[in-house]
N, C-alpha and C positions, 0 to 999 in steps of 0.2 A: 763057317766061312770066315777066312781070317782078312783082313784089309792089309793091302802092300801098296801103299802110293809111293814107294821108291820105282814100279813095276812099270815097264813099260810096253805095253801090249796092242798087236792091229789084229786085225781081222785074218789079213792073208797068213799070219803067223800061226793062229790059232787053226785056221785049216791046215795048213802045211802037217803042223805038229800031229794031227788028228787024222791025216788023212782022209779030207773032207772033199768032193766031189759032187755033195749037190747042199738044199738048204739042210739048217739045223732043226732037225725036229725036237717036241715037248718030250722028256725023259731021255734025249739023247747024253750021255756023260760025255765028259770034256778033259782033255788032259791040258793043263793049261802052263808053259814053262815058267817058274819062276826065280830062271840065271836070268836077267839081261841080257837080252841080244846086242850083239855090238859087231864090228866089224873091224879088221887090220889091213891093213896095205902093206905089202911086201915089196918096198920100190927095186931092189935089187933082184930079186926070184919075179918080181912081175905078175905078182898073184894077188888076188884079195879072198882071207878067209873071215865068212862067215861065222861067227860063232853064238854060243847060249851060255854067257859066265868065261870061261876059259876054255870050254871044250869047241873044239875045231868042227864043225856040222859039215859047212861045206865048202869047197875050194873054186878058182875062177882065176883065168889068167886076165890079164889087164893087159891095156899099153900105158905109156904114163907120156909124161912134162918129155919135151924134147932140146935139145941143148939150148940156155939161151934162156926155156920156158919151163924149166925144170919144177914139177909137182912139190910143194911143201911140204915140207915133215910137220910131225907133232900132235896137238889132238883136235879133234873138229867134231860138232855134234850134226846130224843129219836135219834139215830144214826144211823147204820146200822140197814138196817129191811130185814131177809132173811128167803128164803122163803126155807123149806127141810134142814134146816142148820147141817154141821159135827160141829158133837162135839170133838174140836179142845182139850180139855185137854184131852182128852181119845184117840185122832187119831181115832174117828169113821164115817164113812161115814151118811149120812141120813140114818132112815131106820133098822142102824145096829141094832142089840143086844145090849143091855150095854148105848144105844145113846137114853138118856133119854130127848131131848130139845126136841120132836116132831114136830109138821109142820112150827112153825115157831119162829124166833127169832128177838126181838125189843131192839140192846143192846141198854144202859144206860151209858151216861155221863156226866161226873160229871167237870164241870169249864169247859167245851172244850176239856176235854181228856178222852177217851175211859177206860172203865171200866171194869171188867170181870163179869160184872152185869146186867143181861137183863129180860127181860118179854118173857117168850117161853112155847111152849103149852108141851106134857107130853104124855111117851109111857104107863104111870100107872093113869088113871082119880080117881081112888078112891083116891089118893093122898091129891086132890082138897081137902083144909080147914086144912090140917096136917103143924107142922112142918119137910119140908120134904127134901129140896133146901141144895143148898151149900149157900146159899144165895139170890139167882135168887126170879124172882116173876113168880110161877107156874099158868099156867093156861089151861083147858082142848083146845084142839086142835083144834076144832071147834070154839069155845070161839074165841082166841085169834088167828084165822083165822080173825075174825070179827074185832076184835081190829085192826089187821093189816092194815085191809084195808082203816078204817077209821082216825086212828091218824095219822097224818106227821110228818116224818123227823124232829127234830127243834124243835116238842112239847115240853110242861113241862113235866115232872113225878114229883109229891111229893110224897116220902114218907114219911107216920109218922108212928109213934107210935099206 
Protein backbone atom coordinates (compact mmCIF):
# COMPACT_ATOMS: atom_id res chain seq x y z
CA UNK A 1 0.00 0.00 0.00
CA UNK A 2 1.67 3.13 -0.91
CA UNK A 3 0.65 6.55 1.01
CA UNK A 4 -0.29 9.70 -1.31
CA UNK A 5 -1.14 12.68 1.05
CA UNK A 6 -1.04 14.89 -2.07
CA UNK A 7 -4.53 12.58 -2.88
CA UNK A 8 -7.59 13.95 -2.40
CA UNK A 9 -10.44 11.42 -2.00
CA UNK A 10 -14.58 11.26 -0.67
CA UNK A 11 -16.57 8.64 -0.53
CA UNK A 12 -19.04 9.56 -3.33
CA UNK A 13 -15.94 9.43 -5.65
CA UNK A 14 -14.79 6.15 -4.72
CA UNK A 15 -18.32 4.69 -5.35
CA UNK A 16 -18.80 6.67 -8.49
CA UNK A 17 -15.31 5.20 -9.74
CA UNK A 18 -16.49 1.60 -8.47
CA UNK A 19 -19.76 1.45 -9.42
CA UNK A 20 -20.93 1.07 -5.94
CA UNK A 21 -24.64 0.77 -5.12
CA UNK A 22 -24.89 -0.61 -2.01
CA UNK A 23 -22.42 -0.93 1.40
CA UNK A 24 -18.75 -1.98 0.96
CA UNK A 25 -18.33 -5.47 2.02
CA UNK A 26 -14.84 -7.31 3.70
CA UNK A 27 -12.75 -8.64 0.54
CA UNK A 28 -14.57 -6.24 -1.69
CA UNK A 29 -11.43 -4.74 -4.14
CA UNK A 30 -11.50 -1.00 -4.81
CA UNK A 31 -10.26 0.84 -7.57
CA UNK A 32 -9.28 3.95 -6.19
CA UNK A 33 -8.19 7.22 -8.67
CA UNK A 34 -5.12 8.49 -8.17
CA UNK A 35 -5.32 11.77 -10.89
CA UNK A 36 -6.85 14.46 -8.65
CA UNK A 37 -10.13 15.40 -9.24
CA UNK A 38 -10.63 18.93 -10.12
CA UNK A 39 -13.06 20.81 -11.97
CA UNK A 40 -12.99 23.79 -14.98
CA UNK A 41 -15.60 26.19 -15.85
CA UNK A 42 -16.05 27.02 -19.31
CA UNK A 43 -17.49 30.70 -18.85
CA UNK A 44 -17.72 31.19 -22.72
CA UNK A 45 -19.11 27.40 -23.93
CA UNK A 46 -21.10 27.53 -20.47
CA UNK A 47 -20.01 24.04 -19.30
CA UNK A 48 -18.19 22.79 -16.21
CA UNK A 49 -16.01 19.72 -16.90
CA UNK A 50 -15.39 17.34 -14.36
CA UNK A 51 -12.19 15.83 -14.56
CA UNK A 52 -9.40 13.06 -12.80
CA UNK A 53 -5.85 14.72 -13.64
CA UNK A 54 -6.53 16.16 -17.12
CA UNK A 55 -8.78 13.65 -18.53
CA UNK A 56 -12.38 15.10 -19.11
CA UNK A 57 -14.97 12.33 -17.22
CA UNK A 58 -17.83 14.43 -17.28
CA UNK A 59 -19.42 17.29 -18.86
CA UNK A 60 -22.56 19.78 -17.41
CA UNK A 61 -23.75 23.00 -18.89
CA UNK A 62 -23.89 25.99 -16.33
CA UNK A 63 -25.49 29.36 -16.35
CA UNK A 64 -22.97 31.86 -15.07
CA UNK A 65 -22.39 35.85 -13.46
CA UNK A 66 -24.94 37.98 -15.35
CA UNK A 67 -23.91 41.47 -16.70
CA UNK A 68 -22.93 43.76 -14.05
CA UNK A 69 -22.33 40.36 -11.86
CA UNK A 70 -20.08 38.76 -14.02
CA UNK A 71 -18.53 35.06 -12.47
CA UNK A 72 -14.52 35.44 -11.78
CA UNK A 73 -11.99 33.97 -13.63
CA UNK A 74 -8.96 32.18 -12.18
CA UNK A 75 -8.35 29.39 -9.61
CA UNK A 76 -10.55 28.61 -6.49
CA UNK A 77 -10.30 25.53 -4.18
CA UNK A 78 -13.73 23.84 -3.27
CA UNK A 79 -14.78 24.69 0.54
CA UNK A 80 -17.85 24.24 2.11
CA UNK A 81 -20.15 21.68 0.39
CA UNK A 82 -23.92 21.83 1.61
CA UNK A 83 -26.32 19.93 1.16
CA UNK A 84 -30.34 22.08 1.15
CA UNK A 85 -28.24 25.29 1.71
CA UNK A 86 -30.23 28.88 3.14
CA UNK A 87 -29.53 31.40 1.14
CA UNK A 88 -27.86 33.54 3.58
CA UNK A 89 -28.03 36.96 1.55
CA UNK A 90 -31.71 36.80 1.35
CA UNK A 91 -32.23 35.10 4.99
CA UNK A 92 -34.04 32.32 3.20
CA UNK A 93 -34.44 28.94 4.58
CA UNK A 94 -33.96 25.80 1.81
CA UNK A 95 -36.77 25.27 -0.10
CA UNK A 96 -38.07 28.83 0.49
CA UNK A 97 -39.49 31.00 -2.38
CA UNK A 98 -37.02 33.64 -3.56
CA UNK A 99 -34.08 30.71 -2.39
CA UNK A 100 -32.67 30.32 -5.68
CA UNK A 101 -29.26 28.02 -4.69
CA UNK A 102 -31.37 24.59 -4.86
CA UNK A 103 -30.13 21.26 -3.51
CA UNK A 104 -26.81 22.10 -3.11
CA UNK A 105 -23.86 24.37 -2.67
CA UNK A 106 -19.99 23.91 -3.38
CA UNK A 107 -18.56 27.42 -2.08
CA UNK A 108 -15.32 28.72 -3.78
CA UNK A 109 -12.15 29.87 -2.44
CA UNK A 110 -10.07 31.78 -3.59
CA UNK A 111 -6.01 31.96 -1.76
CA UNK A 112 -7.50 30.08 1.49
CA UNK A 113 -10.28 32.53 2.02
CA UNK A 114 -13.90 31.92 1.57
CA UNK A 115 -15.63 33.61 -1.17
CA UNK A 116 -19.27 34.60 -1.73
CA UNK A 117 -18.83 32.45 -4.97
CA UNK A 118 -19.98 28.96 -5.32
CA UNK A 119 -21.27 26.03 -7.70
CA UNK A 120 -25.06 25.52 -6.55
CA UNK A 121 -27.87 23.86 -8.38
CA UNK A 122 -31.25 26.24 -9.23
CA UNK A 123 -35.17 26.44 -8.25
CA UNK A 124 -35.36 27.74 -12.23
CA UNK A 125 -33.52 24.81 -14.70
CA UNK A 126 -34.27 26.65 -17.81
CA UNK A 127 -31.76 29.08 -16.55
CA UNK A 128 -29.07 26.43 -17.30
CA UNK A 129 -26.82 28.06 -20.39
CA UNK A 130 -28.24 31.96 -19.54
CA UNK A 131 -26.38 34.85 -18.11
CA UNK A 132 -28.35 34.48 -15.01
CA UNK A 133 -26.16 34.38 -11.41
CA UNK A 134 -25.05 37.10 -9.24
CA UNK A 135 -21.99 35.53 -10.31
CA UNK A 136 -22.15 31.95 -8.87
CA UNK A 137 -21.73 28.84 -11.30
CA UNK A 138 -25.38 27.60 -11.82
CA UNK A 139 -26.13 24.21 -12.30
CA UNK A 140 -29.41 22.13 -12.65
CA UNK A 141 -30.04 20.24 -9.32
CA UNK A 142 -29.69 16.90 -10.17
CA UNK A 143 -26.41 17.75 -12.09
CA UNK A 144 -24.74 19.25 -9.34
CA UNK A 145 -26.13 16.69 -6.86
CA UNK A 146 -23.63 14.45 -8.95
CA UNK A 147 -20.85 16.99 -8.85
CA UNK A 148 -21.24 16.96 -5.06
CA UNK A 149 -20.75 13.83 -4.61
CA UNK A 150 -17.84 13.34 -6.50
CA UNK A 151 -15.36 16.34 -6.20
CA UNK A 152 -13.73 16.96 -2.67
CA UNK A 153 -13.16 19.39 -0.31
CA UNK A 154 -9.65 20.97 -1.46
CA UNK A 155 -10.36 20.51 -5.28
CA UNK A 156 -9.21 22.94 -7.88
CA UNK A 157 -11.95 24.96 -9.70
CA UNK A 158 -10.67 26.94 -12.77
CA UNK A 159 -12.18 29.34 -14.12
CA UNK A 160 -11.85 30.82 -17.49
CA UNK A 161 -12.95 32.80 -19.79
Amino acid sequence: LKRRPDLLICTGLIREVNDVERYIQPGDVLRIPTDRANAVVDLDARLVLYRHGDEVVRIWPVGIGKPGHETPVGLFTVGDKLEDPTDWSKLLPPGAPGNDLGSRWLGLYRNGRKTSYGIHGTTDPTSIGGEVSLGCVRMRNEQVAELFEILPQGSEVLIQP
